[in-house]
C-alpha positions in Angstrom: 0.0 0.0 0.0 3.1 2.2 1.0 4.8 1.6 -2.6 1.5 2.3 -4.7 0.9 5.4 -2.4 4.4 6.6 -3.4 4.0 6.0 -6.9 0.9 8.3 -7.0 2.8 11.2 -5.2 6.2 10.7 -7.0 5.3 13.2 -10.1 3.6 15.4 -8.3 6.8 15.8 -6.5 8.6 15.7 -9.9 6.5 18.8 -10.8 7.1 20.7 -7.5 11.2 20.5 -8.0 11.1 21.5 -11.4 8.9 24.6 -10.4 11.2 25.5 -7.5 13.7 27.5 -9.9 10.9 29.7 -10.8 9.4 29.9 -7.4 12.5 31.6 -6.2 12.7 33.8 -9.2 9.4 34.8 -9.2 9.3 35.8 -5.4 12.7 37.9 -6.0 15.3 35.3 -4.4 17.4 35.5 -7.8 20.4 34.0 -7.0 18.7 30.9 -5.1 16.8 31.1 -8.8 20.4 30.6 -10.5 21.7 27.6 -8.8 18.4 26.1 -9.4 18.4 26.6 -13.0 21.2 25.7 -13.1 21.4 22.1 -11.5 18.6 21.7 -13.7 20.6 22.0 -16.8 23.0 20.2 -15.4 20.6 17.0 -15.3 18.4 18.1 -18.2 20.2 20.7 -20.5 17.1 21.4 -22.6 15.2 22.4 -19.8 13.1 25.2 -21.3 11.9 27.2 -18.4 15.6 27.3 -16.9 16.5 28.4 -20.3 14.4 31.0 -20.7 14.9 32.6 -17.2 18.2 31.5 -16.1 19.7 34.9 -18.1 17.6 37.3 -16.4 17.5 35.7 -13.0 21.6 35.8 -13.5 21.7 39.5 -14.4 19.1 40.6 -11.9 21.0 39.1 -9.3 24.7 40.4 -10.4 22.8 43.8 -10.0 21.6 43.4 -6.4 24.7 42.6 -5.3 26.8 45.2 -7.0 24.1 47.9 -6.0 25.0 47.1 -2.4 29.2 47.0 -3.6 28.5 50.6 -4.8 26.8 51.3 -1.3 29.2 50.1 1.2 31.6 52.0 -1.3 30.4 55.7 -0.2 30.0 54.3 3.5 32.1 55.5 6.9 31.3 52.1 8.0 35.5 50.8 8.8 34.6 47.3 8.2 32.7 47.7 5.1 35.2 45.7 2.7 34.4 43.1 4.6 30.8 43.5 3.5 32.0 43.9 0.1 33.9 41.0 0.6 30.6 39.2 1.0 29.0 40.7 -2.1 31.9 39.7 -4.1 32.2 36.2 -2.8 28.3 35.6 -3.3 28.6 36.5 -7.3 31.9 34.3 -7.3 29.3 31.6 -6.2 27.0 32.3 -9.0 30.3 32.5 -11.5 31.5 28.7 -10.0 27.7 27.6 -10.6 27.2 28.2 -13.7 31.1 27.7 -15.2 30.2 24.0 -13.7 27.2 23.8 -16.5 27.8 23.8 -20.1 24.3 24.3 -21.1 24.0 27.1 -18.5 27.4 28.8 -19.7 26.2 28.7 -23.3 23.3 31.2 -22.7 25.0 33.3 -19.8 28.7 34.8 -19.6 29.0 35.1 -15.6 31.8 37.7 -14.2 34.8 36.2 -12.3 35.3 38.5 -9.2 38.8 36.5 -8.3 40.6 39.7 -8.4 38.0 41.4 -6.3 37.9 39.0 -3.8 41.4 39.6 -3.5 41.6 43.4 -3.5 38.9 43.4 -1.0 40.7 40.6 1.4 43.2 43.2 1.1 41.4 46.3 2.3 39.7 44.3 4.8 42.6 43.2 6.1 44.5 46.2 6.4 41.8 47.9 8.1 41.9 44.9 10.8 45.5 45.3 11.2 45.5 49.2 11.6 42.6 49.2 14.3 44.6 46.3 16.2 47.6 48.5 15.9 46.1 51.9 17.4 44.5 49.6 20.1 47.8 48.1 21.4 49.2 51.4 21.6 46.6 52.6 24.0 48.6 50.3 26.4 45.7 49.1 28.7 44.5 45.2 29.0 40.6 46.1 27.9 42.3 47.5 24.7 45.0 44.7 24.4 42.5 42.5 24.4 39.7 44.0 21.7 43.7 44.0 19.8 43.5 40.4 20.0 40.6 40.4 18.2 41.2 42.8 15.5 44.8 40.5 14.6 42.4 37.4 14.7 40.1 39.1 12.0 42.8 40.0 10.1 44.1 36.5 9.7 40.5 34.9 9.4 40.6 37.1 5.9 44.4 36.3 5.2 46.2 33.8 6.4 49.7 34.7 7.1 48.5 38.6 6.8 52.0 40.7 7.6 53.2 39.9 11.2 49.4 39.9 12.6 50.0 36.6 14.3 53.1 37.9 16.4 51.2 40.8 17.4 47.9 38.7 17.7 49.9 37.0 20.6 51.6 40.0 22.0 48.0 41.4 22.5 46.8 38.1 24.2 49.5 38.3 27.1 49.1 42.0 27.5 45.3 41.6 27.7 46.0 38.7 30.4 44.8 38.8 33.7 47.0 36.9 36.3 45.1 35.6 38.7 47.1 34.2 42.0 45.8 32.2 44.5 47.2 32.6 47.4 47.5 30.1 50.7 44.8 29.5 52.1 44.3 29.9 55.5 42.5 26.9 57.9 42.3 27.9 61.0 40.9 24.6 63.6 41.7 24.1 67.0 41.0 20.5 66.3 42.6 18.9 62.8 46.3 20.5 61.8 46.3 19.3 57.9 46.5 22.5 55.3 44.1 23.2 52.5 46.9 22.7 49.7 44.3 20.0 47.8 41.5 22.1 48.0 43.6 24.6 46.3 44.8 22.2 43.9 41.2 21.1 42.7 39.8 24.8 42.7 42.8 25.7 40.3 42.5 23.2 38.1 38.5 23.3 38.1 38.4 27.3 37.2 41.2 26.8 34.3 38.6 23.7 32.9 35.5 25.8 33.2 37.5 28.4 30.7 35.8 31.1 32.2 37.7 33.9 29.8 40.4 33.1 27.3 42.3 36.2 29.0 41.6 34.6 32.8 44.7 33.0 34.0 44.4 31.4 37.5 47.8 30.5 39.0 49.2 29.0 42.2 50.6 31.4 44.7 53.8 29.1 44.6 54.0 28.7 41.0 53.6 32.2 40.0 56.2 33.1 42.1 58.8 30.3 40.8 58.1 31.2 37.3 58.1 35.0 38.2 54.2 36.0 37.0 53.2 39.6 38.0 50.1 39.1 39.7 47.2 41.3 38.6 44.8 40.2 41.4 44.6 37.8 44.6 42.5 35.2 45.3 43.0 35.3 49.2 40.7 32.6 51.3 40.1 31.3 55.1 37.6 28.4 55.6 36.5 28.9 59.6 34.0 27.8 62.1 34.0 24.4 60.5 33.8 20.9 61.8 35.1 18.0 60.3 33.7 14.7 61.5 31.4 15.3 64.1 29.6 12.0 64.7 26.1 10.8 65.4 25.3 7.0 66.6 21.6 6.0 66.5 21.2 2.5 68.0 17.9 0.6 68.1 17.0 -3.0 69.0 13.6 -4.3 69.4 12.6 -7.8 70.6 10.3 -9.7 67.3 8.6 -12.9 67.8 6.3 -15.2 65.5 4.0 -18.1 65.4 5.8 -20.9 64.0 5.1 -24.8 63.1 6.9 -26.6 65.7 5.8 -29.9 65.0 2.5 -32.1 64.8 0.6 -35.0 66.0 -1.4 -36.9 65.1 -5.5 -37.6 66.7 -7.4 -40.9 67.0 -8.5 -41.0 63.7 -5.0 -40.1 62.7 -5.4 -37.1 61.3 -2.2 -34.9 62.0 -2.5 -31.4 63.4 0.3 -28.9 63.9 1.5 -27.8 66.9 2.9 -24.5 66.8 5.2 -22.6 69.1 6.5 -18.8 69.8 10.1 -18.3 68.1 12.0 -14.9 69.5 14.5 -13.3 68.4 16.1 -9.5 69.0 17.1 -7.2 66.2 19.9 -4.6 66.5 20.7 -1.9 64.2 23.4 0.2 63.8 23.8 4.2 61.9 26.2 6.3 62.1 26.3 10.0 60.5 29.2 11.7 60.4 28.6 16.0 59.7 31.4 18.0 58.0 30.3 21.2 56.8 32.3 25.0 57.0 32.2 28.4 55.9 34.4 30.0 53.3 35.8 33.2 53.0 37.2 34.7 50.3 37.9 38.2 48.6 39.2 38.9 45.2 41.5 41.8 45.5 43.0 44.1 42.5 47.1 44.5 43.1 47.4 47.8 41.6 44.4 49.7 43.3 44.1 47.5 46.1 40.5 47.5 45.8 38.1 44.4 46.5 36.9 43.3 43.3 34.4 40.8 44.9 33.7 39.4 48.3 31.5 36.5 49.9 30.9 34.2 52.3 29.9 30.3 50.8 29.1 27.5 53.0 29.8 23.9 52.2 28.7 20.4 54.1 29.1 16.9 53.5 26.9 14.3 55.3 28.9 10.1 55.5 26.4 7.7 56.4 26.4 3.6 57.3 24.1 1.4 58.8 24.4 -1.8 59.4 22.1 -4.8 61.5 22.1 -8.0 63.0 20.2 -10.4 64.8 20.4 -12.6 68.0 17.9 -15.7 68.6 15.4 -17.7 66.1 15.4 -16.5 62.7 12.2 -17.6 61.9 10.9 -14.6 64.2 11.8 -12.3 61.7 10.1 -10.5 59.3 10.8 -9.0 55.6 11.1 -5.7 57.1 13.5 -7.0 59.7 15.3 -9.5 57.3 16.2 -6.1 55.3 18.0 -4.3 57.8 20.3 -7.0 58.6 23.4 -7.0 56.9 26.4 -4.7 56.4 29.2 -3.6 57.9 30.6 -1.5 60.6 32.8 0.8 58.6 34.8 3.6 59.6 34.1 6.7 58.6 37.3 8.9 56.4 39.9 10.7 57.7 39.0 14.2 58.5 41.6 15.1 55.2 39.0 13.3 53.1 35.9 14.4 54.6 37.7 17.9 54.7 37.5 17.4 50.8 34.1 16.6 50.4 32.1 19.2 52.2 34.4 21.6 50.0 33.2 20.4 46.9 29.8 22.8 46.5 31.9 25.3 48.2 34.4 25.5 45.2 31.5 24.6 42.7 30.0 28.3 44.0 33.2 30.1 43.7 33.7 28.5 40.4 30.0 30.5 39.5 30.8 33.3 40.8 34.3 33.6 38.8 32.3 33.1 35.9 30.1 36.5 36.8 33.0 38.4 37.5 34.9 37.7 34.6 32.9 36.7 31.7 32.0 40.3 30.8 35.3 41.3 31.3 
């Protein structure tokens, strides 16, 4: 039924492609109308329609695009040879189109706008280059930076273009933004371990999330051996924390059942069961263990001495095991009582480990709030 369905639509959709050429034509979408007509021609070169209107489609279209050439001409707009650029690249499209067609390049003589390409690469170019020159000589990071881009542009058109990707890179690192993280302080009158892994991790999870290409966050002891001027500090102090404070909940409760405990048998000797009470007592173990702390950190600027941003982010980490077991009958207990037996007592982590964990959402927030500060930097 599907097949005999499809052979009843197939020419309609036949008719509908052939049509499309002169859909786009006749709603003003000329050089969709080219390419079209001509991958019609390609497949059937006497295609009469495409014939006819292929020329005019061709030449309307070659004046759209220079009308807007001549526009961007008289423009102040600085990037408008890139625009041109466009223009020019479009009619090249339509040239490669219909060149690829021998029945399309017998009734139309496209333009090749190689050379204009090129010329406007060029001037495009140039202008790119200039901007990204005046912009590193302003001499601040904001300008450094938009200087990065303008090199960037530059080569996008050109590849190679003059020494644009030497100064491309000079712009990145005078557009960078050192970021050192310093020590951070743990004060406890309880657990003497530092906060050197917690450091680690937040390091290496802010250069992951690549907040800003022009972010760099370093180690306090790593900027200093490879001798990076720090533009700002990353100073923190975790306090009023505990790390391992521990709750024991244990329950017992005495189960029994009725149970079979054997039979006999009556004078007609008909056995009957004799059942019995079976008692046993259920204990079960759970132990919580509680790390949780406060975080404080400020984001301060070197040269201005100026906090940036400040805040206060909590973090907590809850370890839990239970485990049961039973003393007495079996048979006394239940499903419900059969399910909390098992497990083991298990220790809980050191207090490094569990240090670790309640600081995960803490450097998950900080993370965030990087990304606020810097990513409309």
């Amino acid at each position: 039924m599907q097949n005999r369905f499809w052979w009843l639509i197939a020419p309609i959709l036949l008719i509908l492609s052939c049509k499309s050429g002169e859909k786009m034509y006749n709603k003003g979408r000329y050089d969709e109308a080219v390419l079209l007509f001509v991958k019609k021609l390609q497949k059937k070169p006497a295609h009469t329609v495409s014939l006819q209107l292929l020329p005019d489609a061709y030449a309307q279209a070659k004046r759209s695009h220079e009308d807007k050439v001549n526009g961007y001409m008289t423009s102040n707009d600085p990037l408008k040879w890139e625009y041109i650029n466009n223009e020019y690249r479009a009619l090249q499209r339509l040239y490669d189109g219909i060149n690829a067609s021998p029945a399309a390049r017998a009734i139309v003589k496209p333009k090749d706008y190689r050379n204009a390409i090129t010329g406007a690469q060029e001037n495009a170019a140039q202008v790119r280059y200039d901007r990204g020159v005046d912009l590193l000589e302003e001499g601040s990071k904001g300008a450094a930076r938009q200087a990065f881009d303008e090199f960037q542009a530059a080569l996008n058109l050109i590849p190679n273009y003059r020494n644009s990707a030497q100064l491309r890179d000079e712009s990145f690192q005078r557009g960078l933004v050192n970021v050192v993280v310093r020590q951070i302080e743990v004060r406890s009158p309880y657990y003497q371990f530092s906060a050197d892994q917690f450091r680690d991790i937040l390091i290496r999870n802010l250069q992951q999330r690549n907040i800003n290409r022009f972010v760099q966050f370093t180690d306090e002891r790593i900027a200093k051996n490879n001798k990076i001027q720090p533009d700002q500090f990353l100073e923190m102090r975790f306090y009023d924390f505990v790390v391992g404070q521990t709750y024991v909940d244990r329950t017992e409760k005495e189960v029994s059942r009725q149970v079979v405990v054997g039979s006999v048998k009556d004078t007609s000797g008909k056995k009957i069961d004799r059942y019995g009470t079976v008692k046993a007592k259920v204990y079960v173990v759970k132990s919580t263990v509680l790390s949780k702390g406060l975080l404080d950190y400020q984001l301060v600027d070197v040269a201005t001495n100026n906090i940036v941003r400040t805040d206060r982010l909590p973090g907590s980490y809850t370890w839990m095991n239970q485990f049961g077991y039973y003393k007495g009958d079996e048979r006394a207990l239940s499903d419900e009582d059969r399910a909390l037996i098992g497990g083991e007592d298990i220790p809980p982590p050191p207090p490094q480990d569990l240090f670790l964990e309640f600081t995960k959402p803490i450097y998950d927030q900080l993370t965030r709030e990087m990304q606020a500060v810097y990513n409309n930097m």
